[in-house]
N, C-alpha and C positions, 0 to 999 in steps of 0.2 A: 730748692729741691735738695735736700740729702739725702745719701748714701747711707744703707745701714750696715751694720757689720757685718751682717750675712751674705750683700751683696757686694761686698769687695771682691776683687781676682787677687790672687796670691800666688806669688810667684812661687812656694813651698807650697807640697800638699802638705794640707793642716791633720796631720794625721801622726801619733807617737806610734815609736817602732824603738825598740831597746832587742840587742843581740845579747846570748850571751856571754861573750865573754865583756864583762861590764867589769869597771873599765875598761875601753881598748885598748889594744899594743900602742899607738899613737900615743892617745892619754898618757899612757904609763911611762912613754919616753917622752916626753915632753915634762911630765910630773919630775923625773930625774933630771934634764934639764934645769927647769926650776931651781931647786934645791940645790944647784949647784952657785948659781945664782942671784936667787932672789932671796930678797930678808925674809927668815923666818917670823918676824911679827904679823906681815900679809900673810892673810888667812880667807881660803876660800871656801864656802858652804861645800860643792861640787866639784870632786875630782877626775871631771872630764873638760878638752877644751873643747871653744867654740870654733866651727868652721864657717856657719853661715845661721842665719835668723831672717825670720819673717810673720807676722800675724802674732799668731798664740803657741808658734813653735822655733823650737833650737835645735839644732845639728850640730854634734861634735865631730871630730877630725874623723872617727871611726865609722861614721854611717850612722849612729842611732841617733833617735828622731825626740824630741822631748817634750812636754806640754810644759810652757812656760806660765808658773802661778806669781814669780816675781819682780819681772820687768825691771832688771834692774834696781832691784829696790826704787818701783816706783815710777821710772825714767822712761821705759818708754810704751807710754800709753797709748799712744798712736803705730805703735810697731818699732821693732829694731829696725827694720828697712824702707819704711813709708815713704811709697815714690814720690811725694811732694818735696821731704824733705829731701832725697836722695838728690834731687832734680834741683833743691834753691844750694845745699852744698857744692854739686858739680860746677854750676856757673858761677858760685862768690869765688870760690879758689880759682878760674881762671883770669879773674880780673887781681885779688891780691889777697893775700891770704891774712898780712897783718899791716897794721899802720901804725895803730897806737890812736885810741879815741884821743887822748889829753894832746897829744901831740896834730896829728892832722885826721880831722873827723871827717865820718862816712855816714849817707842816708841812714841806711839799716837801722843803727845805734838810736836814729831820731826815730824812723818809722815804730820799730818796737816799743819803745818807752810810750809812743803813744796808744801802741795796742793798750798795754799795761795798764796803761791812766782810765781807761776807758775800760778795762774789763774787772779791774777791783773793784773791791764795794766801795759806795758815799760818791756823791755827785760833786763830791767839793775841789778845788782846785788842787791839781797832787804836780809832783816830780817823781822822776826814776832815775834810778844810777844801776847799771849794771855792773857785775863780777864774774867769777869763775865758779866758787862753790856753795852749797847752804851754810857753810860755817864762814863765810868770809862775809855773803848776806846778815847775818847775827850781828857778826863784830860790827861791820858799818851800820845797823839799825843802832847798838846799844852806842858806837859811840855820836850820833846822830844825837839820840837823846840824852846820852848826859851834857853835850855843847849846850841846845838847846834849851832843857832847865836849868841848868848852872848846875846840878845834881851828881850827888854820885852810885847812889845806893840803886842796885837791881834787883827785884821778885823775880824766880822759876821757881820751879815747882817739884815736889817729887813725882819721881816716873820717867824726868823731863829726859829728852837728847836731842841738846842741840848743836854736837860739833865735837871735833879730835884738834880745836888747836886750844891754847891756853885758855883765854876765857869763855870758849865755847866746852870748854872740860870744866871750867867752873861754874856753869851754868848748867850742865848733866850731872844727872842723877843717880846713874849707876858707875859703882868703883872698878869692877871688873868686868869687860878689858880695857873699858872706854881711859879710868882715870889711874887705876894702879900703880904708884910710884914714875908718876910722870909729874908731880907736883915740886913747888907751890903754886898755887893756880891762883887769879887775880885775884882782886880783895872786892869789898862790899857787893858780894854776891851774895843772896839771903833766899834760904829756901822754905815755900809755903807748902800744906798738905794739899795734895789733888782732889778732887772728888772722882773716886774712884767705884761708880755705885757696886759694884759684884762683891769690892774688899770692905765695904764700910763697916763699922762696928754697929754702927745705928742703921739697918737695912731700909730706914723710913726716912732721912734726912734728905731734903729737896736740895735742889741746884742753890737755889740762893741763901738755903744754910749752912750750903759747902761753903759756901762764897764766903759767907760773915764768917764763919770758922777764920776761914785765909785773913780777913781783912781785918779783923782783931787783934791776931798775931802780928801783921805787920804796922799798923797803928802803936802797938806794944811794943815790938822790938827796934822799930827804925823809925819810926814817926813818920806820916804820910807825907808830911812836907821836903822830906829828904829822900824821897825816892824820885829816880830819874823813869823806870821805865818798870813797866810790870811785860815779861815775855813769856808765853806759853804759844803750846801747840791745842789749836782747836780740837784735834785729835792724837791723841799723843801717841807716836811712832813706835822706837826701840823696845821703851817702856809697857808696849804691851798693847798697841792699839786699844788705847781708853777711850772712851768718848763718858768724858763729863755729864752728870745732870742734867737735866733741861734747869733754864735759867744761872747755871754756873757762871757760863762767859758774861751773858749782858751784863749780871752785878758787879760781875769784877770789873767792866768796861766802862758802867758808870760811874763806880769809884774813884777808879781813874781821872776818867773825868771831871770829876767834883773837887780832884785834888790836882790837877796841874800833870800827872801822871803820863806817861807816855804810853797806851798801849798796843805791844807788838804782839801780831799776831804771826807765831811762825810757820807759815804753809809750805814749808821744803817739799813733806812728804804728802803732804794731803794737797793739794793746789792744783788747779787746771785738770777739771774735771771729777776727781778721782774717786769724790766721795759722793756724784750726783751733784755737785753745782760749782760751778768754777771756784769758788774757795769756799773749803767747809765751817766758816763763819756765816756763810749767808745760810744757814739752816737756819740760824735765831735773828738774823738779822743784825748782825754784829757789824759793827763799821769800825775798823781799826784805825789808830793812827800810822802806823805803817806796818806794814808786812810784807815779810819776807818770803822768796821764792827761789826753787831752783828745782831738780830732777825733772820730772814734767816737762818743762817748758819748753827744751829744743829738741826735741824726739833722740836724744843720747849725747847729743853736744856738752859739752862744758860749758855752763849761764848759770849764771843766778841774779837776784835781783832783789832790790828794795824798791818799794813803791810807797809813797805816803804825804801828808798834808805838805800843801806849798811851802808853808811857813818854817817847818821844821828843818826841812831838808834845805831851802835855800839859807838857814841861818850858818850853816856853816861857811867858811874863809873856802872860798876859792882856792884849789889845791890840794884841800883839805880831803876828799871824799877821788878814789880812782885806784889807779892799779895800772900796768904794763896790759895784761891780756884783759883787762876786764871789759867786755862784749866785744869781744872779737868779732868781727866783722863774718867768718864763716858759721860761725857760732848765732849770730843776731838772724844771720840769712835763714839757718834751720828753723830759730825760733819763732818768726815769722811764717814758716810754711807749718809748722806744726799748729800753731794755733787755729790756719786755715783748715786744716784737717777735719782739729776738733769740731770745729762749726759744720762741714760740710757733712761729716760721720756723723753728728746730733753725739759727739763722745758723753754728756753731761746724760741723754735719755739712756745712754746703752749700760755706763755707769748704774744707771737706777735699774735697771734690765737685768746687769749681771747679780744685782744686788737681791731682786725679787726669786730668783732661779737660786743664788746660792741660799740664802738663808732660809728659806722655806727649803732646803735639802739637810742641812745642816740641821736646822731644830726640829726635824723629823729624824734624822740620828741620835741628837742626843736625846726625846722620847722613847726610844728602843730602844736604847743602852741603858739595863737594868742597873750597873757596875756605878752609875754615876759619874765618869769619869770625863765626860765633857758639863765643865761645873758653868762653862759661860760661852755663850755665843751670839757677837755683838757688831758693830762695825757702822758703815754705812757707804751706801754703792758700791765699788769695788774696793774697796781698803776692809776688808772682814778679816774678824779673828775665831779663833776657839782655844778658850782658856781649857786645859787640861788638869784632873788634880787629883788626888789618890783615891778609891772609892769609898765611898761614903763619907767623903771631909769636905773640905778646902783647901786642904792642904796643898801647894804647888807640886806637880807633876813632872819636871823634868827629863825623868828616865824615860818616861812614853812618850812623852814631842819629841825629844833624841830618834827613837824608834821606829814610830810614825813618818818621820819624813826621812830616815835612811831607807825603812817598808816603800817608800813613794820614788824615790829616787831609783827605785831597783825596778819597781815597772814603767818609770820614763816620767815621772812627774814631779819637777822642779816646786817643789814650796820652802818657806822661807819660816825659823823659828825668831820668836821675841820674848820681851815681856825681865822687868826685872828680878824675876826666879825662874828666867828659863821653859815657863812652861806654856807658851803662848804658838801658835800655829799663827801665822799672817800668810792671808792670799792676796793676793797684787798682781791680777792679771793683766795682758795687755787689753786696753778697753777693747780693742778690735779684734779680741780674742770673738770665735762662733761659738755659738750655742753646743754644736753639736760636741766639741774640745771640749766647753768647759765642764758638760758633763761627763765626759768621759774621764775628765781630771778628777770632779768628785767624787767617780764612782772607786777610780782609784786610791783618793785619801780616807773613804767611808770605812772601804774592805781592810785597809792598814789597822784604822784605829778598832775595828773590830777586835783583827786578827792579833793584837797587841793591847786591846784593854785586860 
């Protein structure tokens, strides 16, 4: 029997309320605060703080009430507050808050990993290691696979992001803010074109002649025998919520395959639940050799994780693969209740739910908008985009996605900009966001982009 999102109680009325003086007096002295000090490279979309969260809504210090389209980038899809997890947090910290897996190990640690094994794709024998973030999940997949091939040479791809530390910066795509004079950043990292259908030059080129594009160049520049791993996002994130061709991923997967190839799939932002199926590789049926997880998975905890073939992961030396906090024991406890959640909310049906309501709103917007100015609108279940771009071109939009969601922001509706030129709108709702929020949220982003195309 589950639960569906409209039958949740919420301790917050699911209701936005914005006063005016936006930002509040609280905000504004806490922003000063701030600035006194905290590093000016942290940079926050939203110049109001949180006081409390629940559902598909935020409360800043000052009383106004906000419709939440970002979850965290992503994180918490079950809610900021989800009593399950509230409830497995409160009782892990009264027994211990840390131990150190590598040092003296705790159920949890075990129980989870078997969630894991059992909810990724492929029925074949896997391991998991858990960590702290998506970019430390990266580094442990790529060095995973280069141990395991003897290999050095790594595929991403343009568009791609996958991380703010060294080689997860050499493995994104985009220079500014991600890599700008933060380099040298690791070596034998090689970047393939995405298929990108909205941008292609060839508006008719199938998934699997993106593929062969990709798989040409890398045959050409590094020889397929020297690559350790090919890594992308089934749905690619920062870069602009892309979602690839049909048939893009399995070629490149079989490829792979045919050649010794490792490949990673990275589910940070798309995983557990988000796009309508527990990882957005099972839309084509992709079975990864390992993939990567993390936001999602503990309703806001700090986890992430690798999951993938037995063989791969136990090749490494003992020692080899860990970390100090990695799955923390209050952290494993969340992400155990979280996944109960999702099963119990059907999150994966409500995901498809939110996905039917928005985009049939969205591409009845962009039909009446004579301006042209919503050139793309794409996604799947709750991970949706709207490319933006000047009228009558292609050309990227930035000034008006700027616009658009500081318009949103000023009637109480948190949305989230992306996309390598800036002009990508991302919604990311909490899956257990209602019907009756999220429409009010998109009546809200409709009237902006009107009022501003």
């Amino acid at each position: 029997m589950t639960t569906t999102a409209n039958e949740i109680t919420y301790r917050l009325e699911q209701k936005r309320r914005v006063q005016a003086d936006f930002p509040g007096p609280k905000s504004v002295a806490l922003g000063d605060r701030r600035r006194a000090v905290v590093a000016a490279g942290v940079a926050s979309t939203v110049p109001v703080y949180v006081a409390d969260a629940d559902g598909g809504i935020i409360h800043d210090v000052d009383g106004n009430a906000f419709i939440d389209f970002g979850s965290g980038i992503a994180v918490t899809s079950v809610g900021a507050s989800d009593p399950a997890v509230v409830g497995a947090v409160k009782e892990a910290v009264e027994h211990f808050t840390h131990t150190c897996f590598m040092v003296t190990p705790y159920e949890s640690y075990v129980a989870l990993a078997e969630q894991l094994n059992r909810l990724t794709p492929g029925d074949h024998e896997k391991r998991t290691v858990l960590f702290n973030s998506g970019a430390e999940a990266v580094e442990n997949a790529v060095k995973v696979a280069r141990l395991a091939t003897g290999r050095d040479a790594v595929v991403a791809f343009d568009h791609a992001y996958h991380g703010r530390t060294n080689l997860t910066m050499a493995l994104t795509a985009k220079a500014m803010p991600y890599k700008t004079n933060f380099g040298p950043f690791a070596p034998e990292v090689y970047r393939m074109p995405m298929s990108y259908p909205y941008r292609e030059e060839n508006s008719s080129i199938t998934g699997a002649e993106a593929a062969k594009r990709a798989i040409t160049m890398i045959e050409k520049q590094i020889g397929g025998d020297q690559v350790a791993a090919i890594i992308i996002e089934p749905i690619q994130g920062e870069g602009g919520f892309i979602v690839p061709a049909e048939g893009f991923l399995p070629a490149l997967a079989d490829w792979a395959k045919e050649n010794g190839v490792v490949f990673i799939a990275d589910e940070v932002q798309s995983g557990f639940c988000r796009t309508g199926e527990w990882f957005a590789v099972n839309h084509e049926g992709v079975v990864p050799d390992i993939i990567t997880m993390a936001k999602g998975i503990a309703g806001g905890m700090p986890l992430s994780a690798i999951t993938g073939r037995a063989d791969l992961l136990d090749a490494v030396h003992p020692g080899g693969l860990g970390g100090t906090y990695g799955g923390n024991p209050v952290a494993c406890s969340a992400a155990l209740a979280a996944i109960g959640s999702m099963e119990e909310y059907d999150l994966i049906g409500r995901a498809r739910h939110i996905e039917e309501i928005a985009i049939a709103r969205l591409t009845e917007l962009q039909s009446q908008l004579s301006s042209g100015v919503i050139g793309d609108v794409r996604g799947r279940g709750a991970m949706l985009a709207i490319e933006l771009v000047k009228p009558g071109t292609t050309e990227p939009n930035p000034e008006l996605t700027k616009a658009v969601a500081a318009a949103c922001l000023k009637e109480g509706v948190i949305i989230l900009t992306c996309g390598t030129y800036g002009n990508v709108i991302r919604l990311l709702p909490p899956l257990v966001i209602t019907d009756d929020l999220l429409n009010d949220g998109l009546d809200v982003l409709a009237a902006a982009i009107k009022a501003n195309a």
